[in-house]
C-alpha positions in Angstrom: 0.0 0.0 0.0 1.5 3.4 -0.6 0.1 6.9 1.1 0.6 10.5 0.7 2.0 11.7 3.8 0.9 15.1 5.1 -2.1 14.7 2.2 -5.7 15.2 3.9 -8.9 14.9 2.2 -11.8 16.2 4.2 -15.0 14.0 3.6 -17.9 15.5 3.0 -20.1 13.5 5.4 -23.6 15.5 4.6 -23.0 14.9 0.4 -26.3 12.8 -1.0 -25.0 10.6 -3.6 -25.4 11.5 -7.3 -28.4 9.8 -8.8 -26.3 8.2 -11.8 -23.2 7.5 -9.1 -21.7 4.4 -8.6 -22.8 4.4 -4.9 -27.1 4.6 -6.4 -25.8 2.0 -8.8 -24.4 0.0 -5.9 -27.4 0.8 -3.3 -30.3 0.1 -6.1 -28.8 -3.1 -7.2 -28.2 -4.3 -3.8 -24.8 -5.8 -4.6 -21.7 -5.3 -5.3 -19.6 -4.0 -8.6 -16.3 -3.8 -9.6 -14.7 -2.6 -12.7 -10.2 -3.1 -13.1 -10.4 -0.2 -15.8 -12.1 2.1 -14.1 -10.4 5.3 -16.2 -12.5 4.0 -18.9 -15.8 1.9 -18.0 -19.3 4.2 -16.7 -20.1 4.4 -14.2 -16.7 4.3 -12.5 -15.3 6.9 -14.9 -17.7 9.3 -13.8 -16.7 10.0 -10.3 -14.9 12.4 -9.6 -13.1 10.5 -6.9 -11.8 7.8 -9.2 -10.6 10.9 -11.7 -8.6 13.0 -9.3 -6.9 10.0 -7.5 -6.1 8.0 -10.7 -8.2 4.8 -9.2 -8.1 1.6 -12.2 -9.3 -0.6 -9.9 -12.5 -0.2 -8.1 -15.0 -2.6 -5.8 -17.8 -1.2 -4.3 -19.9 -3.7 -2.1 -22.9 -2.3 -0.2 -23.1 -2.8 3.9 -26.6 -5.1 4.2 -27.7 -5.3 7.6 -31.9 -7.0 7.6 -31.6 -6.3 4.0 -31.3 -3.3 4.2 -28.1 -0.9 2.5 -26.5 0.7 5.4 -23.6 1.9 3.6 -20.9 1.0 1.2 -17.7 -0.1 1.0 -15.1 0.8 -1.2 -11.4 -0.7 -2.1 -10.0 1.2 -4.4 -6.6 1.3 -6.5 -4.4 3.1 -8.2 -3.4 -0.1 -10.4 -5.6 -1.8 -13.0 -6.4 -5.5 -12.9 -6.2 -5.9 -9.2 -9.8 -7.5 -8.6 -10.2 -10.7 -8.7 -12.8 -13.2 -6.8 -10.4 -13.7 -3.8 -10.6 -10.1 -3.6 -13.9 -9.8 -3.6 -14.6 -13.1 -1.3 -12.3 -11.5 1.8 -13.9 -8.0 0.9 -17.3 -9.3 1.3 -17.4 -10.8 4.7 -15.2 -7.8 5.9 -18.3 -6.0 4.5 -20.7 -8.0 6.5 -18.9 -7.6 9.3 -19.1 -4.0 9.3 -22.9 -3.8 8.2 -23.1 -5.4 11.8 -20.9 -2.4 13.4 -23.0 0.6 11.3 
């Protein structure tokens, strides 16, 4: 993993999510998505987010708790092709897990 020390990003924690985002795509589906070119494949190439930080490779899996979408989780990278199903396997029980924790 690499970081950009002294870097902050403040998080908007009041922001509604853009109707055509990938979070509504995400929460309306009701599971996850991924994309490992996400420069170049909608709806990941329409955040902002995923612009500014140069992100290829992008899982979003929503936080279900009594099915209902609490939240999602991202993991995000800076690399393409780094999603594979072992990915997404450990990413979704960590997601359950915090679904519980919301």
């Amino acid at each position: 993993l690499a970081a950009d020390p002294g870097r902050k990003i403040t998080p908007d924690l009041h922001r509604i999510p853009r109707a055509d985002g990938l979070t509504a795509h995400i929460v309306s589906a009701g599971t996850y998505k991924y994309s490992n070119n996400a420069q170049n494949e909608e709806p990941f190439c329409l955040s902002p987010f995923t612009q500014s930080e140069r992100i290829h490779s992008v899982l979003g899996i929503p936080l279900l708790r009594e099915k209902e979408t609490v939240g999602v989780l991202y993991i995000n990278y800076r690399k393409p092709n780094m999603i594979n199903g072992d990915e997404i396997a450990i990413a979704q029980l960590l997601a359950s897990q915090a679904a519980v924790a919301v």
